[in-house]
PyMOL Python script that loads the backbone (N, CA, C, O; Angstrom):
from pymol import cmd

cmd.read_pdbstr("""\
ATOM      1  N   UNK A   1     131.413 110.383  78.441  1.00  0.00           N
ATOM      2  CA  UNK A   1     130.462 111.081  79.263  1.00  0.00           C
ATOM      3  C   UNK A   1     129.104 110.376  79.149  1.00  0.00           C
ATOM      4  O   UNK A   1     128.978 109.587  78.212  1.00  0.00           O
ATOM      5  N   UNK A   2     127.972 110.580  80.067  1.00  0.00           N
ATOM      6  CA  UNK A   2     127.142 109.939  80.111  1.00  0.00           C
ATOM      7  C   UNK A   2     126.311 110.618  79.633  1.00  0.00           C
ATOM      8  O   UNK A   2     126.309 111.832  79.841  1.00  0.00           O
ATOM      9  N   UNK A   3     125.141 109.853  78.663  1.00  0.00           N
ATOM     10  CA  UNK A   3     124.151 111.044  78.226  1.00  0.00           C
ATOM     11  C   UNK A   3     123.095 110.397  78.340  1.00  0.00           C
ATOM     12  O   UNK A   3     123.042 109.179  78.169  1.00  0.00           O
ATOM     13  N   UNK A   4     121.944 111.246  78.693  1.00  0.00           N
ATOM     14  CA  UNK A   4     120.670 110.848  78.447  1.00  0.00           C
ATOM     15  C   UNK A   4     119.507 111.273  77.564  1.00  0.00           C
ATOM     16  O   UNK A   4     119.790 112.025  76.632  1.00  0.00           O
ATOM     17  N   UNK A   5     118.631 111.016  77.673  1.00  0.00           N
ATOM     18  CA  UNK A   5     117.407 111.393  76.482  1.00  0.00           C
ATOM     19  C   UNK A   5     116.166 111.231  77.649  1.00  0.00           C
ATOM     20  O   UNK A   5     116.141 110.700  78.759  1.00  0.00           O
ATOM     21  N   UNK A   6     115.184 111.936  76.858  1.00  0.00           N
ATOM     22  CA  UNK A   6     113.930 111.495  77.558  1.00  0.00           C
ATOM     23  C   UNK A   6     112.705 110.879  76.928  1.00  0.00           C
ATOM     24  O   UNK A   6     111.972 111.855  76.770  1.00  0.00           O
ATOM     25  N   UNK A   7     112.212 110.064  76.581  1.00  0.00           N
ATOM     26  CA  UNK A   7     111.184 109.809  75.204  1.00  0.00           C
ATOM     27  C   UNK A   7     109.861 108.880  75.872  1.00  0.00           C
ATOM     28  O   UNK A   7     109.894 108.132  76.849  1.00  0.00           O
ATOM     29  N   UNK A   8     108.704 109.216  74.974  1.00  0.00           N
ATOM     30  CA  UNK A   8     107.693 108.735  75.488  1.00  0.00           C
ATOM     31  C   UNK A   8     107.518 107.369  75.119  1.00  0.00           C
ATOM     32  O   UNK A   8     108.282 106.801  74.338  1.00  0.00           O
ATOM     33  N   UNK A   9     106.350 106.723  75.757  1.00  0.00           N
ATOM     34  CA  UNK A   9     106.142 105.685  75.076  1.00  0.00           C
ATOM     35  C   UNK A   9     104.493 105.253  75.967  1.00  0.00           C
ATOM     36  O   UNK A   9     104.345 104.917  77.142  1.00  0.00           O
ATOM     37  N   UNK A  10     103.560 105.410  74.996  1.00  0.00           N
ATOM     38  CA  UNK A  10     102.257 105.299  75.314  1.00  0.00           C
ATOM     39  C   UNK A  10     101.913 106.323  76.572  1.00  0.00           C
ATOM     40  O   UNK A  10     101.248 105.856  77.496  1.00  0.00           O
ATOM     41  N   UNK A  11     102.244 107.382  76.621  1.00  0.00           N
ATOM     42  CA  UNK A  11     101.911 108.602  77.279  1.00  0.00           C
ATOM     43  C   UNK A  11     102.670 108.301  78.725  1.00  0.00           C
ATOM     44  O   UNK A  11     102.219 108.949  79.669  1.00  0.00           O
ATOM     45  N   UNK A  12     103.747 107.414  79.007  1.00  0.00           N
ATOM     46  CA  UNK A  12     104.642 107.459  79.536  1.00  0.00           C
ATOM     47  C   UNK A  12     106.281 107.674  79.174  1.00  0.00           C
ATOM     48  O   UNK A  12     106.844 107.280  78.152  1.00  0.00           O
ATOM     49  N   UNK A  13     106.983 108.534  80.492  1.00  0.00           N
ATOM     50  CA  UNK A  13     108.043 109.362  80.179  1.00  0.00           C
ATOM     51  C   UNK A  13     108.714 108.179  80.785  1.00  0.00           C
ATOM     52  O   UNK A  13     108.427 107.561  81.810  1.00  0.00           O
ATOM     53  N   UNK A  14     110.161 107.914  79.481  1.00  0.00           N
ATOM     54  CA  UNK A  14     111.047 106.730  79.868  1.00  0.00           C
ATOM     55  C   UNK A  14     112.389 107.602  80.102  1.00  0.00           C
ATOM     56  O   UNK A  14     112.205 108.819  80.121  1.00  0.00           O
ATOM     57  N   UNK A  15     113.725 107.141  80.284  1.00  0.00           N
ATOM     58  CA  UNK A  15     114.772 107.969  80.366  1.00  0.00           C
ATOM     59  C   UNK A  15     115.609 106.798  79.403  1.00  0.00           C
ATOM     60  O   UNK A  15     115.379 105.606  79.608  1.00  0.00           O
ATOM     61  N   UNK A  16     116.437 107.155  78.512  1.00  0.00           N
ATOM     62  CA  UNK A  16     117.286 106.386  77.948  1.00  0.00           C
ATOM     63  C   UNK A  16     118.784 106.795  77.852  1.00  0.00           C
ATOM     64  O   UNK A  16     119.241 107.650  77.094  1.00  0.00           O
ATOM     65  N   UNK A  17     119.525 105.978  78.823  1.00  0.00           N
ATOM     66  CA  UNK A  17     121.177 105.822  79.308  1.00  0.00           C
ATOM     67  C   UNK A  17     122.366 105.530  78.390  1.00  0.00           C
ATOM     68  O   UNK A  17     122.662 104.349  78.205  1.00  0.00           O
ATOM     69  N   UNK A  18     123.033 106.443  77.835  1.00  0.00           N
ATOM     70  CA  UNK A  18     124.439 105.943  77.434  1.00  0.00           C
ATOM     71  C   UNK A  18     125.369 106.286  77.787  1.00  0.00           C
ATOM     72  O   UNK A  18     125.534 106.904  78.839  1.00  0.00           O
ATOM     73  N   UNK A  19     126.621 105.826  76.623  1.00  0.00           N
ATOM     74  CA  UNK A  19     128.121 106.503  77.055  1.00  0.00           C
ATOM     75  C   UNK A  19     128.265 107.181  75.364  1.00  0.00           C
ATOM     76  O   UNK A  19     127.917 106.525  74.382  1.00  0.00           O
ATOM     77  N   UNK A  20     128.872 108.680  75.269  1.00  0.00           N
ATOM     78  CA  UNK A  20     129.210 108.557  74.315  1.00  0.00           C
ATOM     79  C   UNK A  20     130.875 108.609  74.187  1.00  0.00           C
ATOM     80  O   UNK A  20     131.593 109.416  73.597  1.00  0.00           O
ATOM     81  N   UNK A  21     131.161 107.565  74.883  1.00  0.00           N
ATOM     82  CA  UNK A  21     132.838 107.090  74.908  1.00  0.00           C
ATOM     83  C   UNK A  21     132.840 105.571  74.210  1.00  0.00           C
ATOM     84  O   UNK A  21     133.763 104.801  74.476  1.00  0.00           O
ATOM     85  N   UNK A  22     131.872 105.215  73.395  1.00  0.00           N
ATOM     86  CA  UNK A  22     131.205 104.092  73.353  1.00  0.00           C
ATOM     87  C   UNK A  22     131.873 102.681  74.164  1.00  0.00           C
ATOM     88  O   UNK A  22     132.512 101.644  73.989  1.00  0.00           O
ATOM     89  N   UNK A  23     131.366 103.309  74.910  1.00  0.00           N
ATOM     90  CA  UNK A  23     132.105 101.730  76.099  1.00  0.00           C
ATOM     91  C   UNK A  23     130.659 101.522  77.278  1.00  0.00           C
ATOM     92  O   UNK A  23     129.883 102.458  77.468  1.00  0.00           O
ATOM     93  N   UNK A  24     130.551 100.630  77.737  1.00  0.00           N
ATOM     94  CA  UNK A  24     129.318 100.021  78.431  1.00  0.00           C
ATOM     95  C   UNK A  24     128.943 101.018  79.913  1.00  0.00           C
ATOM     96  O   UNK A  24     129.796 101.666  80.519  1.00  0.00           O
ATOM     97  N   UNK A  25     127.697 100.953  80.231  1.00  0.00           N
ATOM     98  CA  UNK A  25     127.125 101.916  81.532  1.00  0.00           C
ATOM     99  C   UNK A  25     126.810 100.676  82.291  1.00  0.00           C
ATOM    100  O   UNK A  25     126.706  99.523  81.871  1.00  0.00           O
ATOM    101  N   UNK A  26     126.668 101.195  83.611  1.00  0.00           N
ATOM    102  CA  UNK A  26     127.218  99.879  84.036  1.00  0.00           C
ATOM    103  C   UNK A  26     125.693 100.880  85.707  1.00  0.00           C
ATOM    104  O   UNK A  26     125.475 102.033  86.080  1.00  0.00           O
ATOM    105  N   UNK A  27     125.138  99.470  86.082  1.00  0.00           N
ATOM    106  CA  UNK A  27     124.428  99.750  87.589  1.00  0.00           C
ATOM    107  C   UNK A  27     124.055  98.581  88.379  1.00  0.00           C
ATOM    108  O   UNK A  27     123.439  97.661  87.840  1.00  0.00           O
ATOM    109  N   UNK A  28     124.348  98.545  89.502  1.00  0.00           N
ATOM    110  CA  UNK A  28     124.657  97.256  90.156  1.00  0.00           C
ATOM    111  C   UNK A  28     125.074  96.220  89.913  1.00  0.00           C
ATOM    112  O   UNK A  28     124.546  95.122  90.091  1.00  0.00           O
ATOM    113  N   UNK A  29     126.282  96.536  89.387  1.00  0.00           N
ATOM    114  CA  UNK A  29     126.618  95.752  88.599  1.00  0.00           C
ATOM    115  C   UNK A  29     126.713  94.740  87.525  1.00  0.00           C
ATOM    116  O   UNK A  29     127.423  93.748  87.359  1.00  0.00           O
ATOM    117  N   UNK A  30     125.709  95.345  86.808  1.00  0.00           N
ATOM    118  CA  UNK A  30     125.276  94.984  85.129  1.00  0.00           C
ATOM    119  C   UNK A  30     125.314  95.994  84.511  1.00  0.00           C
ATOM    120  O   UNK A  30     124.865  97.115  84.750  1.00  0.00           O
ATOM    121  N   UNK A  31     126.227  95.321  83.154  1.00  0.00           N
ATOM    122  CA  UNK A  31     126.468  96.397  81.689  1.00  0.00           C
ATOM    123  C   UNK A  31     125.227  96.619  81.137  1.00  0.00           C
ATOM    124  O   UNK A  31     124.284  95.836  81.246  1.00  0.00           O
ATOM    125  N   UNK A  32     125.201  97.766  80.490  1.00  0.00           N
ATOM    126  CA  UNK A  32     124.415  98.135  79.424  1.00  0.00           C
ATOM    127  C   UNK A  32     125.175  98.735  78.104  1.00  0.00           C
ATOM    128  O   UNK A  32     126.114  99.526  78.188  1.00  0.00           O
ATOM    129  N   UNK A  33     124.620  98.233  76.836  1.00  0.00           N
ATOM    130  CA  UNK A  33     124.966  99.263  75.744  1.00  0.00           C
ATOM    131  C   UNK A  33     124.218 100.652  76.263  1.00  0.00           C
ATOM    132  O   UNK A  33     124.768 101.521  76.939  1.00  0.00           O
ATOM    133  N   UNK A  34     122.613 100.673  75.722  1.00  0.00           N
ATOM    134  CA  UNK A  34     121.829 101.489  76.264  1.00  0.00           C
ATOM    135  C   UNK A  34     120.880 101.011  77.507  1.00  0.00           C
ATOM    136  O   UNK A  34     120.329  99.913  77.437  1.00  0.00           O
ATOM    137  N   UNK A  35     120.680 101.943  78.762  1.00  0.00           N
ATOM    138  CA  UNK A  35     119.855 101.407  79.332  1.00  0.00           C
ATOM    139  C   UNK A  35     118.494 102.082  79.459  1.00  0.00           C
ATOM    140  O   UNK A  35     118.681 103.291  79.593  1.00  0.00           O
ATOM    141  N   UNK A  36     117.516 101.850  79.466  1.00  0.00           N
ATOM    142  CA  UNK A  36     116.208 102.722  79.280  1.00  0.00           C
ATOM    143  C   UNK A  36     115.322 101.979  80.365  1.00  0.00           C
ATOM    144  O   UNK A  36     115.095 100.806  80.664  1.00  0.00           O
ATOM    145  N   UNK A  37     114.907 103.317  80.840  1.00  0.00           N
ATOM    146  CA  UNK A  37     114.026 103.048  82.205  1.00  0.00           C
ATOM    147  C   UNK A  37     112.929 103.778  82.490  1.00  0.00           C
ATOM    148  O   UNK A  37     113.042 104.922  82.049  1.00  0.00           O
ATOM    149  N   UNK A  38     111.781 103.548  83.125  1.00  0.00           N
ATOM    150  CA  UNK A  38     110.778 104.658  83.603  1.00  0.00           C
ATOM    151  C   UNK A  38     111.348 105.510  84.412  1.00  0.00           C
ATOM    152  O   UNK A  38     112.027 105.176  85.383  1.00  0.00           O
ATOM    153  N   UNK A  39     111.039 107.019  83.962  1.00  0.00           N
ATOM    154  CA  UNK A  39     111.517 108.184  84.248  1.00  0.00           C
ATOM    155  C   UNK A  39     111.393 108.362  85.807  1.00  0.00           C
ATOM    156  O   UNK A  39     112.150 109.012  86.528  1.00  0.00           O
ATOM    157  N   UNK A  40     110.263 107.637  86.180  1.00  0.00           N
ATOM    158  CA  UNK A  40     110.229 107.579  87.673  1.00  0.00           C
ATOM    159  C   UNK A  40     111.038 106.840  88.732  1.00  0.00           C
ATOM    160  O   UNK A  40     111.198 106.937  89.949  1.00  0.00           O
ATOM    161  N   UNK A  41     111.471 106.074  87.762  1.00  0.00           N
ATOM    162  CA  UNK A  41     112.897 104.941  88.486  1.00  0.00           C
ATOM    163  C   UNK A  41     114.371 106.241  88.816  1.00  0.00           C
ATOM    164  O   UNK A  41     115.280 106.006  89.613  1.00  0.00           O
ATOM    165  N   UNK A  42     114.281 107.265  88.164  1.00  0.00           N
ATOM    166  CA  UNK A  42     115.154 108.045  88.719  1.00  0.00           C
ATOM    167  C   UNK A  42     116.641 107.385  88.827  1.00  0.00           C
ATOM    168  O   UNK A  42     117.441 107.842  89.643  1.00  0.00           O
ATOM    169  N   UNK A  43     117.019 106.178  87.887  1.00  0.00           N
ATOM    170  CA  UNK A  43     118.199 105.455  87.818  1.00  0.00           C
ATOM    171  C   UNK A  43     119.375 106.196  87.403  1.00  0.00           C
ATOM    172  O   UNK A  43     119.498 106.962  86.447  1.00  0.00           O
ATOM    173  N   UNK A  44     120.410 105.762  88.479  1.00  0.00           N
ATOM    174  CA  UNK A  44     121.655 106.651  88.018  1.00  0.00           C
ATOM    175  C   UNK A  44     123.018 105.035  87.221  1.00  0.00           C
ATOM    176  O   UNK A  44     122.802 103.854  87.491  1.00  0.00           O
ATOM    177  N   UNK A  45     123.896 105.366  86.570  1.00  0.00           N
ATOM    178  CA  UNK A  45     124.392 104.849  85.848  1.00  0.00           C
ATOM    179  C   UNK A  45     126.110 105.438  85.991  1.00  0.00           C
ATOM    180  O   UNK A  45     126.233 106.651  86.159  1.00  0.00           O
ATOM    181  N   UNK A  46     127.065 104.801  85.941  1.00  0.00           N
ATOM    182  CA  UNK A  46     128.053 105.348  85.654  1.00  0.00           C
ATOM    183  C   UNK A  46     128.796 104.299  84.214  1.00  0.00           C
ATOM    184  O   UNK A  46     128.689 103.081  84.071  1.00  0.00           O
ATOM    185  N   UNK A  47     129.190 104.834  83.731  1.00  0.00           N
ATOM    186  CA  UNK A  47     130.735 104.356  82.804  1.00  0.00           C
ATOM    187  C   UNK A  47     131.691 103.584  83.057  1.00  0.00           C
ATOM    188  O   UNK A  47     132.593 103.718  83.884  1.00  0.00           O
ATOM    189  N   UNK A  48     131.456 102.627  82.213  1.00  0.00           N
ATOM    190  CA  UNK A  48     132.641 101.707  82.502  1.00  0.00           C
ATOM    191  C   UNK A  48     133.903 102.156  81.507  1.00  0.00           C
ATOM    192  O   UNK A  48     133.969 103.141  80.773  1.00  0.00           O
ATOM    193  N   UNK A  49     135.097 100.868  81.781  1.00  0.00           N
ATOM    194  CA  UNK A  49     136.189 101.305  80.835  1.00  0.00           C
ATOM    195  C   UNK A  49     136.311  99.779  79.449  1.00  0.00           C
ATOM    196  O   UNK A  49     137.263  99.569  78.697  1.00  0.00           O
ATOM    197  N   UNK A  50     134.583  98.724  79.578  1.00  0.00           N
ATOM    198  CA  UNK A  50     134.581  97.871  78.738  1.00  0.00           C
ATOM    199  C   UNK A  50     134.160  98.421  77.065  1.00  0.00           C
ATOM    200  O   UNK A  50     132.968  98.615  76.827  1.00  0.00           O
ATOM    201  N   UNK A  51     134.651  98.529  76.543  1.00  0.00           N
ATOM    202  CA  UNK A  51     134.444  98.893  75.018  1.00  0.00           C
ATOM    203  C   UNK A  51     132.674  98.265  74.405  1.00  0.00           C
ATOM    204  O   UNK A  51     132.432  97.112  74.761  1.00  0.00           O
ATOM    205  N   UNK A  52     132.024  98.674  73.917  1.00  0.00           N
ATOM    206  CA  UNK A  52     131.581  98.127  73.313  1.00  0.00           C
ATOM    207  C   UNK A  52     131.749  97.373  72.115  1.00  0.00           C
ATOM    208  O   UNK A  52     132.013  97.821  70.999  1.00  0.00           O
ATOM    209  N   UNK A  53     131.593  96.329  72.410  1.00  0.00           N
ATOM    210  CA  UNK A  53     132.227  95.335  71.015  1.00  0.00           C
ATOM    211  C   UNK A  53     131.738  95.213  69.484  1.00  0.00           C
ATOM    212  O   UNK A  53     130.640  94.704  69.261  1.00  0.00           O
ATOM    213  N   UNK A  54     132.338  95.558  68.699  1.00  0.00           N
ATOM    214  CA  UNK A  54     131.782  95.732  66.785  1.00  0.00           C
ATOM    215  C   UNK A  54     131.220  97.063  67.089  1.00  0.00           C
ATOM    216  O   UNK A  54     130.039  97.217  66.780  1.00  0.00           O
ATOM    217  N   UNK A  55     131.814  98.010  67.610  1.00  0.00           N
ATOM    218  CA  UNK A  55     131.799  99.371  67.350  1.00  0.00           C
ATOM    219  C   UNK A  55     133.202 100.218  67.670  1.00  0.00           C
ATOM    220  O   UNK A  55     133.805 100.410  68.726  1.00  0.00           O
ATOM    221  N   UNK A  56     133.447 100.621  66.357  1.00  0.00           N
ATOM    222  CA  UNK A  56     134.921 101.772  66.386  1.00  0.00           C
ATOM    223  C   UNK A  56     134.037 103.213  67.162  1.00  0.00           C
ATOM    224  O   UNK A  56     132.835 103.464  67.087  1.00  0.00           O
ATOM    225  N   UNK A  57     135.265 104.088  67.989  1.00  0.00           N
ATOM    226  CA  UNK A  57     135.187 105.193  68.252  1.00  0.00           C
ATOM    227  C   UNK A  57     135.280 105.843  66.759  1.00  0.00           C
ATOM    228  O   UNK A  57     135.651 105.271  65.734  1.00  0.00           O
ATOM    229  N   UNK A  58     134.850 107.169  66.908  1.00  0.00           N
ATOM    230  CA  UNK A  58     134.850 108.128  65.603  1.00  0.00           C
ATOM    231  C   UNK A  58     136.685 108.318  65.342  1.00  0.00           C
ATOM    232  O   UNK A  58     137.385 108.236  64.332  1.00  0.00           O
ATOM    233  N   UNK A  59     136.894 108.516  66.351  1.00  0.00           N
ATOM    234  CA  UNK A  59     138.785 108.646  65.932  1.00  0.00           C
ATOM    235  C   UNK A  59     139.238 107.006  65.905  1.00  0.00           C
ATOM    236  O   UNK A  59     140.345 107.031  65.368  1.00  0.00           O
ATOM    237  N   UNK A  60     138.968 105.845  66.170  1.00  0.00           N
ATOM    238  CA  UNK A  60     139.230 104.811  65.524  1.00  0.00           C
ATOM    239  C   UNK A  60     138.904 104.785  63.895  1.00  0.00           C
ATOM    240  O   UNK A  60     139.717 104.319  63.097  1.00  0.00           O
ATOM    241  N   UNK A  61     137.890 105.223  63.574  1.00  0.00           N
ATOM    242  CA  UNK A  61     137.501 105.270  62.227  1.00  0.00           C
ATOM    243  C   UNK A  61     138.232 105.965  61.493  1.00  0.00           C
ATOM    244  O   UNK A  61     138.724 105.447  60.491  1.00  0.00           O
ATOM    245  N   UNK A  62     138.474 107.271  61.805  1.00  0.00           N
ATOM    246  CA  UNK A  62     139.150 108.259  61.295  1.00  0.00           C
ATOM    247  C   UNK A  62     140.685 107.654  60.826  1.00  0.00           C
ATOM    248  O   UNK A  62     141.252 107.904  59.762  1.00  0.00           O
ATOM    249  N   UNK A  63     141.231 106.707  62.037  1.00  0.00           N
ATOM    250  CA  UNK A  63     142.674 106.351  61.603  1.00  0.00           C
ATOM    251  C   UNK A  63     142.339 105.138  60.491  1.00  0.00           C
ATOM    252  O   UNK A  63     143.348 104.965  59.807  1.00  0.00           O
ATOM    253  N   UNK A  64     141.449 104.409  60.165  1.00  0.00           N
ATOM    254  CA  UNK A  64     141.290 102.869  60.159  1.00  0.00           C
ATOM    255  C   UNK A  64     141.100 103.951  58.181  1.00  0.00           C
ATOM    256  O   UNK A  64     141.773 103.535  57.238  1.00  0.00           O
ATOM    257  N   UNK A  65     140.562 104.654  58.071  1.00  0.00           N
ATOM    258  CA  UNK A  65     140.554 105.285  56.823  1.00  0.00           C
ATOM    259  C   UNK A  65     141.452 106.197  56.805  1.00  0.00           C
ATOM    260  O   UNK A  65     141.427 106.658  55.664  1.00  0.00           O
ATOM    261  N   UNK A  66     142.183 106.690  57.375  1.00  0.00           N
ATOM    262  CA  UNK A  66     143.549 107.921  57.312  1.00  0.00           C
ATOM    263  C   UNK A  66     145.213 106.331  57.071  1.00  0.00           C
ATOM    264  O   UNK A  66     146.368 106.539  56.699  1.00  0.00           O
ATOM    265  N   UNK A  67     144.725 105.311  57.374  1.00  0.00           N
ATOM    266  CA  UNK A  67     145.817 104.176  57.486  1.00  0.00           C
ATOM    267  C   UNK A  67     146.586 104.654  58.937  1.00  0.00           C
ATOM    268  O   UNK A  67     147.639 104.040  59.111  1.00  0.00           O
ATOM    269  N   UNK A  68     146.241 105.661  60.032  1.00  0.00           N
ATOM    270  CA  UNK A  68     147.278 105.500  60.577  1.00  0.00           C
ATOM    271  C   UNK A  68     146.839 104.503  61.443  1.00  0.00           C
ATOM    272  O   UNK A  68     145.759 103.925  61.561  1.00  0.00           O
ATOM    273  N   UNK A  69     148.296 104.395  62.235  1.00  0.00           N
ATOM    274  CA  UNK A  69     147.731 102.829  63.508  1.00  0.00           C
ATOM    275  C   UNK A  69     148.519 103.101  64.485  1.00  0.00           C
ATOM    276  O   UNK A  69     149.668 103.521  64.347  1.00  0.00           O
ATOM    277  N   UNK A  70     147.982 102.891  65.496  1.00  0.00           N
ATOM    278  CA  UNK A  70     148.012 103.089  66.929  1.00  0.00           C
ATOM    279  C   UNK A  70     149.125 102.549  67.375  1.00  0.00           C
ATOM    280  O   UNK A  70     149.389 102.585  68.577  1.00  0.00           O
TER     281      UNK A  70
END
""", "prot")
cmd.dss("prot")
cmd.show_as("cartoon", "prot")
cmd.util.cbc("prot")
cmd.orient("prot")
């Protein structure tokens, strides 16, 4: 799912873009891990199905210390 945040930065409002499926957000066709933008850019983002790379999901972890395997 896609999530966002809202955070300042020098008395401007930014918006900051993820996935927490940890896999890449993706807009005109360029990936993002995170993408962060002025709040006024009003940028929309969807989800890709590319993994982010050197990061396990929480249930990857869970098996990678439980030993089970996929």
């Amino acid at each position: 799912m896609i999530r966002t945040e809202h955070f300042e930065v020098n008395g401007r409002d930014f918006v900051r873009t993820w996935s927490d499926k940890n896999v890449l957000v993706e807009r005109d066709g360029v990936q993002y891990e995170v993408a962060e933008d002025p709040a006024e850019f009003n940028r929309t983002y969807t989800e890709t199905e590319i993994p982010i790379e050197g990061e396990e999901s929480a249930e990857e972890i869970v098996n990678i210390l439980t030993g089970v395997s996929e």
